[in-house]
C-alpha positions in Angstrom: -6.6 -23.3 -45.9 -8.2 -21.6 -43.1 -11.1 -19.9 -44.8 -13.1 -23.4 -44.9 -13.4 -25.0 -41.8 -16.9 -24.7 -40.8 -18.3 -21.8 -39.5 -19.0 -23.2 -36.0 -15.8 -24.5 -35.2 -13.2 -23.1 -33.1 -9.2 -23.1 -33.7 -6.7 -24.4 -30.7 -5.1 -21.1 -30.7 -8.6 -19.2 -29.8 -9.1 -21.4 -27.2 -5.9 -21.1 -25.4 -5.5 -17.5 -26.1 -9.3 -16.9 -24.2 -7.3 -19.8 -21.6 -4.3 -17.3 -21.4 -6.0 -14.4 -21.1 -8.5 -15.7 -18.4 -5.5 -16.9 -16.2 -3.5 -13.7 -17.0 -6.9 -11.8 -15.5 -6.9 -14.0 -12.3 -3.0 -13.0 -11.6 -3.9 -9.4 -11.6 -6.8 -10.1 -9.7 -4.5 -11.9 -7.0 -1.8 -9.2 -7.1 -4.9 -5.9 -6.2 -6.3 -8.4 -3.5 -2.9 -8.9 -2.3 -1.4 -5.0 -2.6 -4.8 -4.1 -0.6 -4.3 -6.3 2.0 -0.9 -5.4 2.8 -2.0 -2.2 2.6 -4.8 -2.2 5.3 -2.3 -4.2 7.7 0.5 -1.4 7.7 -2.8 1.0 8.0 -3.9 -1.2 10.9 -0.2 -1.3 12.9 -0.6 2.6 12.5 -4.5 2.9 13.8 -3.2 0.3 16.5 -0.1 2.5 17.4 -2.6 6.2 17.6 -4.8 4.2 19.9 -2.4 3.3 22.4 -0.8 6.7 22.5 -4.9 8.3 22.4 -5.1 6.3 25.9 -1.9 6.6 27.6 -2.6 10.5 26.6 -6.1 10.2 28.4 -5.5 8.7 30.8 -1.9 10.6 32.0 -4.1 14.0 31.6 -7.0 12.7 33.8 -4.5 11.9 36.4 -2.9 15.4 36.0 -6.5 17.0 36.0 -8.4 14.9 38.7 -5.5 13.2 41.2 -6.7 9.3 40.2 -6.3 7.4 36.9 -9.6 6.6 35.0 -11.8 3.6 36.7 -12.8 2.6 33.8 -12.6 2.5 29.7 -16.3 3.7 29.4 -15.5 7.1 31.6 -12.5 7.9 29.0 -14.6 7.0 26.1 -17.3 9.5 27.7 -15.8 12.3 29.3 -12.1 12.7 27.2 -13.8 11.5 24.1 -11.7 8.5 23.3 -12.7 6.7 20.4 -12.3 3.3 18.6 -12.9 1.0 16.0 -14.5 -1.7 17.4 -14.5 -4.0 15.3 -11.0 -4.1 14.8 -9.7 -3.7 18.6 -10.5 -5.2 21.8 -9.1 -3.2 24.5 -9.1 -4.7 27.5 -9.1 -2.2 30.6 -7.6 -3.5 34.1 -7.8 -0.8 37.0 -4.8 -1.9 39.8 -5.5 0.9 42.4 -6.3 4.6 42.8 -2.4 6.2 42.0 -1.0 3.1 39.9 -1.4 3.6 36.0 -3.8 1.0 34.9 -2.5 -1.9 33.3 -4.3 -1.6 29.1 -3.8 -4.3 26.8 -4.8 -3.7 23.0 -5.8 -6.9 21.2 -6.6 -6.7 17.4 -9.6 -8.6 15.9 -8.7 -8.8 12.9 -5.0 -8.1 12.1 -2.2 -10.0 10.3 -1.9 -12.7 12.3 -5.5 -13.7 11.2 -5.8 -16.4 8.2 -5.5 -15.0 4.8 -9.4 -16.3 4.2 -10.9 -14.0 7.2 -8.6 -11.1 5.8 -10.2 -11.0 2.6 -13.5 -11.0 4.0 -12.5 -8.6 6.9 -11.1 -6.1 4.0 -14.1 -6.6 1.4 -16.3 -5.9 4.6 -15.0 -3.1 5.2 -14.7 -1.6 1.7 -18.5 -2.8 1.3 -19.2 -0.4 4.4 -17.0 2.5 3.0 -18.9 2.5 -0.4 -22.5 2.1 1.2 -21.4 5.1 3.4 -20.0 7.0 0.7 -23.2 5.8 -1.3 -25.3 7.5 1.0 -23.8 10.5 1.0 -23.9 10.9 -2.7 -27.7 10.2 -2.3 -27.9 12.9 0.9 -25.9 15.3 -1.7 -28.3 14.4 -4.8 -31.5 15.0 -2.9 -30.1 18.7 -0.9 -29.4 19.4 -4.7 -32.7 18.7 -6.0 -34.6 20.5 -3.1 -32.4 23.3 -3.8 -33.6 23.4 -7.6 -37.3 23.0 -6.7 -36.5 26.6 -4.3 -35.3 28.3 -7.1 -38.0 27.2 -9.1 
């Protein structure tokens, strides 16, 4: 009878139902992590793919406009306002002459290639930034609200 087992005691099947249901928990924690990760590499391969066409677009119309390719990354970055995430891109800028089209070579930081480990971090890193920007928008909105009350007021 199971009314009188002691009050402090615990029955097999509680323990491995809180068991199952801890482990069930971790597999749907594994699958998100996994769905977002996947997620951020196709976004990456597509953020890769705009940058390359952003330069070979800046740089073809400063050679249109001005007779010579760009000398340099920093003068695209400045003048056609080319820009980047650097954190996630290394773009490495080589110059070969005054009426040859540079040579550019795109290298991702943090991409697919990179140890499941770092992508984790890399992703959590940047959701952490997302939500601290988003954060501080909410706090920018809160406070342009509260001023406005104290107007009216």
């Amino acid at each position: 009878m199971a009314r009188f087992h002691p009050a402090g005691a615990k029955s097999k099947s509680a323990v491995t139902g809180l068991w199952c249901s801890l482990g069930l928990f971790a597999i749907v924690v594994g699958i998100f992590i996994f769905g977002t990760i996947s997620l951020s590499s196709g976004s990456t391969k597509r953020q890769r793919e705009s940058l390359q066409n952003a330069l070979t677009r800046d740089i073809v119309y400063c050679y249109a406009t001005t007779g010579k390719y760009p000398e340099s990354l920093t003068y695209i970055k400045d003048t056609y306002g080319l820009y980047y995430n650097d954190e996630l891109f290394y773009v490495d800028y080589k110059i070969r002459g005054s009426n040859l089209f540079p040579d550019v070579t795109i290298i991702d930081l943090v991409g697919e290639k990179a140890p499941l480990p770092q992508r984790i971090v890399a992703h959590a890193a940047g959701m952490l930034k997302e939500f601290s920007e988003l954060k501080g928008a909410v706090r920018k909105s809160i406070v342009t609200r509260r001023r406005a009350s104290e107007i009216q007021l």
